[in-house]
RODO-2510 file (C-alpha; in nm, 4 decimals, decimal comma):
residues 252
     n   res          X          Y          Z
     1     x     3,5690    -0,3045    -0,0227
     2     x     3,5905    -0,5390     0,2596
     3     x     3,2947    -0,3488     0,4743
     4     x     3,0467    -0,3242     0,1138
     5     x     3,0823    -0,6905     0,0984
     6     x     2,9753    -0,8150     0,4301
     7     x     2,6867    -0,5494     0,3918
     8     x     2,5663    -0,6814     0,0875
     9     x     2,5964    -1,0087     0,2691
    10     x     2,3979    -0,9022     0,5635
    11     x     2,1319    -0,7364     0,3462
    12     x     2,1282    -1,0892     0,1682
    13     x     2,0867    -1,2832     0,4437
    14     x     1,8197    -1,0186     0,5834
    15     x     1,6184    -1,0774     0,2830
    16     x     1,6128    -1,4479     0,2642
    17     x     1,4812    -1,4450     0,6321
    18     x     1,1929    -1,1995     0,5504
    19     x     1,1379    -1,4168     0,2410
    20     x     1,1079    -1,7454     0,4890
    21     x     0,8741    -1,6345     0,7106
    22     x     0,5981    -1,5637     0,4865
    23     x     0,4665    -1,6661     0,1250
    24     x     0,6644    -1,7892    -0,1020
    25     x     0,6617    -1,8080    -0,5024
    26     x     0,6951    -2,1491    -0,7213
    27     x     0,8325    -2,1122    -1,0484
    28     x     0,5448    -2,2064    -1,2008
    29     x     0,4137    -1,8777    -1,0712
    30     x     0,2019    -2,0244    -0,7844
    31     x     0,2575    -1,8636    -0,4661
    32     x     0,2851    -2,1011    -0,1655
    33     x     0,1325    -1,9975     0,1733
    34     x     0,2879    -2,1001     0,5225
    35     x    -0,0273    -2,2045     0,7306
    36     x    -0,0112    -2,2376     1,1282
    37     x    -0,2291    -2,5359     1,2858
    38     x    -0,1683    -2,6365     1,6536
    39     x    -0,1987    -3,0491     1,5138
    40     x    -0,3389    -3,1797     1,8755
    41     x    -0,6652    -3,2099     1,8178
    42     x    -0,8675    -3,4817     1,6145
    43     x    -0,9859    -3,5071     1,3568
    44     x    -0,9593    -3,1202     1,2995
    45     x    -0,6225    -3,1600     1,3005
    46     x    -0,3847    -3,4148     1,4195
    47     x    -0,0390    -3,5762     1,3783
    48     x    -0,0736    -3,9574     1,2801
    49     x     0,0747    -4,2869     1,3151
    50     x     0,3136    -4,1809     0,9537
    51     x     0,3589    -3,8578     1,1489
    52     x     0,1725    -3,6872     0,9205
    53     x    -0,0430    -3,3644     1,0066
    54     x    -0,4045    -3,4977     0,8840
    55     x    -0,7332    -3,4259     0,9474
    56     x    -1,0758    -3,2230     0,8573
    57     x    -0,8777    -2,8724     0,8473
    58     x    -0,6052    -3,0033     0,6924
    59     x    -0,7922    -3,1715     0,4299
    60     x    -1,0476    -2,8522     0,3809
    61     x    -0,7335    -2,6349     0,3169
    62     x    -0,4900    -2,8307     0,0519
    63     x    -0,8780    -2,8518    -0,1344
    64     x    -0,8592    -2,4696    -0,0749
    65     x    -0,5536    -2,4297    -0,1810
    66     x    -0,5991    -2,6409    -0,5405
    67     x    -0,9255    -2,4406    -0,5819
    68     x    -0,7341    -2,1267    -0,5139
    69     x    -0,4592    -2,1668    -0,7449
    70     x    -0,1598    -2,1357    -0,4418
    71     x     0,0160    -2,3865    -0,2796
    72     x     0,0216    -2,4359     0,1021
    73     x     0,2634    -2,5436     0,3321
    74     x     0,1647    -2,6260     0,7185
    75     x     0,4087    -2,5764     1,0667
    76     x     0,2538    -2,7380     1,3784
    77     x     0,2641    -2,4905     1,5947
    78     x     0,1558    -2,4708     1,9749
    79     x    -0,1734    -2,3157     2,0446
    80     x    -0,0582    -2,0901     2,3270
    81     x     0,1261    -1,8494     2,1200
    82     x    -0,0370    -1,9452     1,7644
    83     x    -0,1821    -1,5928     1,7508
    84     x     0,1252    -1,4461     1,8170
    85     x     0,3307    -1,5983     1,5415
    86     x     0,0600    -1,4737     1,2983
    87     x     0,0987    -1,0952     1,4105
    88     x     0,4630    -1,1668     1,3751
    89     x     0,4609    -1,2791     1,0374
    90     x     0,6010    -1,5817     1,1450
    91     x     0,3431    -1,7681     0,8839
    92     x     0,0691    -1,6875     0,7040
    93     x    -0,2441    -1,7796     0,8320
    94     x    -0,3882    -1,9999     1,0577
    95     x    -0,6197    -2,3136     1,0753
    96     x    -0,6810    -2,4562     1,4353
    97     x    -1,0449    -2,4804     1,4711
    98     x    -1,0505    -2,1091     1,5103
    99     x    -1,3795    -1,9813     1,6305
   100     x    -1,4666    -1,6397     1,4817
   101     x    -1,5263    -1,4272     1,7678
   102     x    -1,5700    -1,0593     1,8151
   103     x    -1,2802    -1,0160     2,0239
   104     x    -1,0513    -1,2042     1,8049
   105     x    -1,1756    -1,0038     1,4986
   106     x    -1,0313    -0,7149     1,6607
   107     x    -0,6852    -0,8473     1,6214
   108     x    -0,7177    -1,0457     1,3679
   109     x    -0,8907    -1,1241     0,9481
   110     x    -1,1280    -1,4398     0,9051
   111     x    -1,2191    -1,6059     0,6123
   112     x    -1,5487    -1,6965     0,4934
   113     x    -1,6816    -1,9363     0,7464
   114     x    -1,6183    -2,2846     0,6739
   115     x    -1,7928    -2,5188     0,9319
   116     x    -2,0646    -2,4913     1,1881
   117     x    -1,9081    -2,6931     1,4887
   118     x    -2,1540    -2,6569     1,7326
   119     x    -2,3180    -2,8932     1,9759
   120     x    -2,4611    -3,2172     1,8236
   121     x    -2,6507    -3,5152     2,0046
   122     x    -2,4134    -3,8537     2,0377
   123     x    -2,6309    -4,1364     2,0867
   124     x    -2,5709    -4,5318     2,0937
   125     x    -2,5704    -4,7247     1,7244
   126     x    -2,8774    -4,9556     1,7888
   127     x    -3,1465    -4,6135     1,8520
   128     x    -3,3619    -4,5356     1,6191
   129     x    -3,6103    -4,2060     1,5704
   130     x    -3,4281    -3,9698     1,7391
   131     x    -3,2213    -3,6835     1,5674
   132     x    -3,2788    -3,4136     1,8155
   133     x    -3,3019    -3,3355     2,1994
   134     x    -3,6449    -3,3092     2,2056
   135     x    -3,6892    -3,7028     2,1192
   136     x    -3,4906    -3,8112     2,4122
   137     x    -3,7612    -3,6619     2,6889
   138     x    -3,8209    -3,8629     2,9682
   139     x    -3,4378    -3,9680     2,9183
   140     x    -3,0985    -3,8700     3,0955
   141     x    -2,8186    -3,7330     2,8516
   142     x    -2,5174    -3,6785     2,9488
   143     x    -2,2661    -3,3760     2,9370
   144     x    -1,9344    -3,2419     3,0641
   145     x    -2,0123    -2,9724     3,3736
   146     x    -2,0514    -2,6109     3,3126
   147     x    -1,9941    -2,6657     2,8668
   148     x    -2,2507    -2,5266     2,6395
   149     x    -2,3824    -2,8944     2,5856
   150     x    -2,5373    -2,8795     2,9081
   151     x    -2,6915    -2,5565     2,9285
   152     x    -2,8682    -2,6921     2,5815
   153     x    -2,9730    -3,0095     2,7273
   154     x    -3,1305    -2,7926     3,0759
   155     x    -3,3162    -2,6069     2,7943
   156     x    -3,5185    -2,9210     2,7106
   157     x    -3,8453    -2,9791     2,9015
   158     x    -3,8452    -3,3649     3,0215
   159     x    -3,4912    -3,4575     2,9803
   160     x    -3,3350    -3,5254     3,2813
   161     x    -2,9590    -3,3806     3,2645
   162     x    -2,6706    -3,5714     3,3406
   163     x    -2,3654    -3,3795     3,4274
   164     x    -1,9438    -3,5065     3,4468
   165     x    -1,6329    -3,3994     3,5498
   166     x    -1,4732    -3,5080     3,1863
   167     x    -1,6611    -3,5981     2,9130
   168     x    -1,5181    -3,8729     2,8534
   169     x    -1,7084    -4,0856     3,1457
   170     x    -2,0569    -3,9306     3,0254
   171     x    -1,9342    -4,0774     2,6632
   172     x    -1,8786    -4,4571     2,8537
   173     x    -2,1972    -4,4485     3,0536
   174     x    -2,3790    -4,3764     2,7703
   175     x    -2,1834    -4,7097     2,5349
   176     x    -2,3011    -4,8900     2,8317
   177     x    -2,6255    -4,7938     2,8170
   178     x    -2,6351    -4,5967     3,1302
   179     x    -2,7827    -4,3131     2,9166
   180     x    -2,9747    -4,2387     2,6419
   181     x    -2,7289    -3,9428     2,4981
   182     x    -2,4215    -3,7473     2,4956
   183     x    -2,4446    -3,3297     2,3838
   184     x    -2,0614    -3,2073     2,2822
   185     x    -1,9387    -2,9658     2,0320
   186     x    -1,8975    -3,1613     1,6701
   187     x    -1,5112    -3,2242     1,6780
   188     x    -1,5250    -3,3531     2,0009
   189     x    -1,8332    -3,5512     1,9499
   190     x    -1,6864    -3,6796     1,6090
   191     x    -1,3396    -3,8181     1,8217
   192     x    -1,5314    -4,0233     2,0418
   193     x    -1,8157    -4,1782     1,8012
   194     x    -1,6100    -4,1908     1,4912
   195     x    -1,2483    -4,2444     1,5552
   196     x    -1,1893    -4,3766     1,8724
   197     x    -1,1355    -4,7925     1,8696
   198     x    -1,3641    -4,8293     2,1767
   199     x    -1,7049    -4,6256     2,0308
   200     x    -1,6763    -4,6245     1,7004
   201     x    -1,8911    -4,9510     1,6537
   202     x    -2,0941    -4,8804     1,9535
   203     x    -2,2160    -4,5334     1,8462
   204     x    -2,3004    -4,2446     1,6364
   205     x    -2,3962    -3,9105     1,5623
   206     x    -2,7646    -3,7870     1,4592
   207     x    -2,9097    -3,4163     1,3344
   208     x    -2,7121    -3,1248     1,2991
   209     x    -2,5674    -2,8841     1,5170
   210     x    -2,7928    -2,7165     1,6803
   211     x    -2,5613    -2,4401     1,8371
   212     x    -2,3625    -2,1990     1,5838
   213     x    -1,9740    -2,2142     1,6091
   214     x    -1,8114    -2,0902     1,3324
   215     x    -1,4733    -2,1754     1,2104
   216     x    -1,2907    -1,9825     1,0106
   217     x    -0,8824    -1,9046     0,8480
   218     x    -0,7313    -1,6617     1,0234
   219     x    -0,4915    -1,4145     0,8778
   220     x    -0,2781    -1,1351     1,0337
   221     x    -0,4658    -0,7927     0,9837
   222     x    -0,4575    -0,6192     0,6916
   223     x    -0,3133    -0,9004     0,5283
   224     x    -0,5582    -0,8619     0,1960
   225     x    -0,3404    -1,0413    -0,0731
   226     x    -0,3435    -1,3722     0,1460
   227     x    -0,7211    -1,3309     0,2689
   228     x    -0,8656    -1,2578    -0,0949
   229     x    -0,6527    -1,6203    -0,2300
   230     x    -0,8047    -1,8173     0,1131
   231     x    -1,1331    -1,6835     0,0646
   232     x    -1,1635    -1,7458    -0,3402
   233     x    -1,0117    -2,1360    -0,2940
   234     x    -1,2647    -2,1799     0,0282
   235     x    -1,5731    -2,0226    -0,1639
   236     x    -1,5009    -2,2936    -0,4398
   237     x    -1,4983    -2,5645    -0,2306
   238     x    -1,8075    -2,4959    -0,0155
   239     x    -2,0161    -2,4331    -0,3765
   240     x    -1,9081    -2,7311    -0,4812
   241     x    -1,9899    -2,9212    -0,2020
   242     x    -1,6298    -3,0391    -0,1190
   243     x    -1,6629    -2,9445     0,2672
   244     x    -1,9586    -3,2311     0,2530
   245     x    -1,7082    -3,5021     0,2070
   246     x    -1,4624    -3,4446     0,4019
   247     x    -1,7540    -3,3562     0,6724
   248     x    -1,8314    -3,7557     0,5550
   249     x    -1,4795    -3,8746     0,5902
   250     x    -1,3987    -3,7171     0,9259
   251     x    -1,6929    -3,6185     1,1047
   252     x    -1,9908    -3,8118     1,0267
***
């Protein structure tokens, strides 16, 4: 009697750990989903001064996950073995700033695509006319060494390219006027003209991307049942034109 009950205990136990690691069911019916994000990297996703994980992503996916008709619950999780966790069932899907790649398809389910987060032109508050490369020629713009920012800007007849060990000192020479523009991916880009204290007043962003980067949800493969609710609450919010303000509030 003895050895029946510790195995129904066991089995118990057993079952509430499966249970944990993945989705979970409200009463109300709604099923929650755990959701991964590695929260070190504003404004995609970041821990703040409340201790709070905020940011674009976050933002983008409790919209999702109203639209969607689930809940959603998010674990900061390090980047280094975020992919890992997901194969494990450890949680249900991930959103990190996840560029869909080939390779990671492989091992891996994407959502729809939700944001283009490719390289965009940073340039200082008081120019005018200029929303593209091409109107800075005769100019030097900036950009970190060896990124994708400066093999655009080389691409560009007449603009002289400026290259730096971090981009952060291309992003002060050009608030000091030392420059006529900075070229970095749009998260990065958005950090320095939008949320950091010492640029945010000095400069700003202008166009669109003009490289494609798309981000996307990741989900462990095969994993239909949490793809299908992702993808329904992320199609309503891009036709409704949710992703534009939050694009607004974060990254413009």
């Amino acid at each position: 009697m003895k050895r029946l009950l510790v195995i129904a205990v066991l089995l118990i136990a057993t079952a509430g750990l499966l249970f944990a690691g993945g989705s979970k069911e409200s009463p109300s019916g709604e099923k929650t989903i755990v959701v991964a994000t590695d929260a070190t990297w504003p404004p995609m996703e970041f821990v703040n001064r409340d201790k709070e994980i905020v940011g674009f992503d976050i933002d983008l996916m409790r919209a999702a996950a109203k639209a969607g008709g689930f809940n959603v619950e998010f674990k900061n999780t390090a980047w280094d073995g975020i992919f890992a966790g997901l194969a494990n069932g450890d949680y249900d899907a991930v959103i990190s700033s996840v560029t869909i790649t080939d390779e990671r398809q492989k091992t891996m389910d994407f959502s729809v695509p939700y944001i283009n987060a490719g390289q965009v032109l940073i340039v200082p508050k008081s120019t005018t006319g200029v929303t593209t490369l091409q109107d800075l020629k005769g100019k030097a713009v900036g950009a970190q060494i060896g990124t994708t920012g400066a093999i655009e800007i080389n691409k560009v007849s007449g603009v002289e390219l400026r290259t730096y060990d971090e981009l952060g000192l291309a992003i002060e020479d050009l608030a000091n006027g030392r420059i006529a523009g900075v070229v970095a991916d749009t998260p990065i880009a958005a950090n320095y003209a939008l949320q950091n204290d010492n640029y945010k007043d000095r400069l700003k962003i202008v166009g669109e991307p003009f490289t494609n980067e798309l981000y996307g949800v990741a989900v462990k493969k095969g994993n239909t049942e949490v793809l299908d609710m992702v993808n329904k609450g992320l199609k309503a919010v891009l036709d409704a034109g949710k992703d534009k303000e939050l694009k607004d509030k974060w990254l413009r």
